[in-house]
N, C-alpha and C positions, 0 to 999 in steps of 0.2 A: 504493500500500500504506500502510495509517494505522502510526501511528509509536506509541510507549506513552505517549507524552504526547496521543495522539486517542484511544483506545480506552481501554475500563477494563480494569482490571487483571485479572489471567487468575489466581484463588486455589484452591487445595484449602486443603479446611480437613481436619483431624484429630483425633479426641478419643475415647477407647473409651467415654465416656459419648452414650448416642442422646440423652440429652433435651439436654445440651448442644451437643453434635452437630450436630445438628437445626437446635436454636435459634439456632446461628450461620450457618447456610446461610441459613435464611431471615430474619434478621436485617439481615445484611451483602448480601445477595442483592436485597435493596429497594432500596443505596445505588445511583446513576447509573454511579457509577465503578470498583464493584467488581462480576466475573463469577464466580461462582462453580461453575468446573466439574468439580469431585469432591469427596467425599468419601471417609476412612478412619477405621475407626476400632479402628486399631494400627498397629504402626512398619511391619511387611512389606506391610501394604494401602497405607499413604501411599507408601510408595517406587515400586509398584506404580502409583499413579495419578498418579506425578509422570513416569513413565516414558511412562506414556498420551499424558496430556493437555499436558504439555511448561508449567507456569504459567508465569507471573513467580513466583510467594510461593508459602508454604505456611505456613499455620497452624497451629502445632503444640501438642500438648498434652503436658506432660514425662512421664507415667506414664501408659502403655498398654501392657498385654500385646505380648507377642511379640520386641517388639523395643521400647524404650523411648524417650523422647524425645531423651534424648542421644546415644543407638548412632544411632537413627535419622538425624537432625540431622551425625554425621558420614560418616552414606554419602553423604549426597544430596550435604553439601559434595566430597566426593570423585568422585559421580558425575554431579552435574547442579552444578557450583557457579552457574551460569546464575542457577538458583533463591532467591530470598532466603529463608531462613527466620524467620518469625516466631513465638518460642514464647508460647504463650498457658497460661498454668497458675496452679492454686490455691498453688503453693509459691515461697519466696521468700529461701529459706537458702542460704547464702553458698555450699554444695559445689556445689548444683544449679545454680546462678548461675553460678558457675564453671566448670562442668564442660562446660555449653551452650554456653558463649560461647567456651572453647575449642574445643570440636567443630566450629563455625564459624557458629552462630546471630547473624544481624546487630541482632536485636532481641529482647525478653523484658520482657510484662508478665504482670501479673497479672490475674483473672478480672473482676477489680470494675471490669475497663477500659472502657468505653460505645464505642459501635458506632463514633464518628466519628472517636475517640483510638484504636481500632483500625484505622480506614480511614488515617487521617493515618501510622500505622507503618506499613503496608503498600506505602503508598506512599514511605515516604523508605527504608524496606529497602532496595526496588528501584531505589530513586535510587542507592544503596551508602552511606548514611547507617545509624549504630549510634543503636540506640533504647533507653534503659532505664527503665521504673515508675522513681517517683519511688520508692517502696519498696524496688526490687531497689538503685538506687542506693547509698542507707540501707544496707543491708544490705553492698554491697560494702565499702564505707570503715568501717564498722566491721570487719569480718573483716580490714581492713587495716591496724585498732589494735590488734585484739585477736586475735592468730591464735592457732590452740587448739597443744595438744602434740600432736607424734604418737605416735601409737600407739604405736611401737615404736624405737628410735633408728635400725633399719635398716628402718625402712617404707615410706620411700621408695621406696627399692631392691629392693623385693620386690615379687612380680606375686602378687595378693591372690585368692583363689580364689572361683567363683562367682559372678564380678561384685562383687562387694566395692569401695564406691568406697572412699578413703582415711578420710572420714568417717565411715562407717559402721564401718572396721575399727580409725578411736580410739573411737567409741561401745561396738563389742563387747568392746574390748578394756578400757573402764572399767568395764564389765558384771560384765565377767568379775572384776575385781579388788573385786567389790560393792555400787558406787557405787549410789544411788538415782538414777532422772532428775531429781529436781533437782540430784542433787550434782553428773548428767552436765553438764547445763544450766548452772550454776555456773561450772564447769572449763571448760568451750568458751564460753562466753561467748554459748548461743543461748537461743530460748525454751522452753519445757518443749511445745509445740506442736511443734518441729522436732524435738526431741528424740524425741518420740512417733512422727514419723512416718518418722524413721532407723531406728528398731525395729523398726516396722511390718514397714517394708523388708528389714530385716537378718534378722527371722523368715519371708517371702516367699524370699529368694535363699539362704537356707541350709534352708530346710526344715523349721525349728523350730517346735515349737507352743505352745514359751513362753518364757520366759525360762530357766529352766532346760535346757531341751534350748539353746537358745544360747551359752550358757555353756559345756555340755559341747563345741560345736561348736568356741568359741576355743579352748578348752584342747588339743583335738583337731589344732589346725591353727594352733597357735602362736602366737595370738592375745593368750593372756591376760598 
């Protein structure tokens, strides 16, 4: 029987975009050493095909419908920990960073990463080596000079509705007090980029179609 040091590595990959998708099946799919035998593209499909197919890794992308990449990232660690997960995504702020790597993600780069600096994580994942972008790095040790205020002084301690990570509910909650994003950005110490795309998000998980309906929503749910 070949051992994981004979054979290549067994990956699902996952990402709810098809052309990136795609593009990494059959990218990573050329290399000797890597197999690629499933895709998904959302949290309940990858779980799904990790259940099937049994990897070493999985590929993960942090923002997919259904189940997201950090819900997702802590079933697998709770049902398949066998599995290494590697997150692959365009974001690279300190919550998301954080939030994965507790969930139990052994690795997390970012897109701009080239097939072989992706092949090399995959495989030291699986070895149980932790792997960070040299950017997600960046980004941790600054969050670690600069940590923002929370939202609320009992924020901690409160279960935040909606999926609401802690991030997003000091972002809503300086929304709500009328900060501009840059003033958001200013005050947490990120870029007006993460800043944008905690919004995004905070208008997705509450419902909102603008800023104004978000707003109403803190005020609504003791936010502001």
């Amino acid at each position: 029987m070949s051992t994981p040091a004979e054979r290549p590595l067994r990956v699902v990959v996952a990402d709810d975009q098809a052309t990136v998708r795609e593009g990494l099946v059959l990218m990573l799919g050329l290399l000797p050493d890597i197999d690629i035998v499933a895709s998904a593209s959302d949290g309940r499909e990858a779980l799904d095909r990790v259940a099937e197919h049994h990897p070493d890794a999985i590929l993960l992308d942090l923002h997919m419908p259904v189940l997201d990449g950090t819900e997702t990232t802590r079933r697998l660690t709770a049902e398949h920990p066998e599995v290494a997960v590697v997150v692959l995504t365009t974001y690279a702020d300190d919550t998301s960073v954080l939030e994965t790597l507790r969930a139990g993600a052994r690795a997390y780069l970012t897109k701009d990463a080239d097939r072989l600096h992706i092949a090399r994580t995959l495989h030291s994942a699986v070895a149980g080596l932790s792997v960070l972008d040299p950017k997600v790095h960046a980004t941790l040790l600054a969050a670690t000079a600069h940590p923002g205020p929370p939202a609320r002084p009992d924020a901690a301690e409160r279960e935040l509705p909606h999926g609401l990570t802690r991030r997003e509910a000091e972002i809503l909650t300086l929304m709500a007090r009328g900060m501009t994003n840059a003033e958001i950005a200013g005050t947490l110490f990120l870029s007006g980029n993460t800043v944008k795309t905690h919004i995004n998000r905070i208008f997705t998980k509450t419902a909102s179609r603008d800023r104004v309906a978000a707003i109403r929503y803190a005020r609504d749910h003791g936010l502001d």
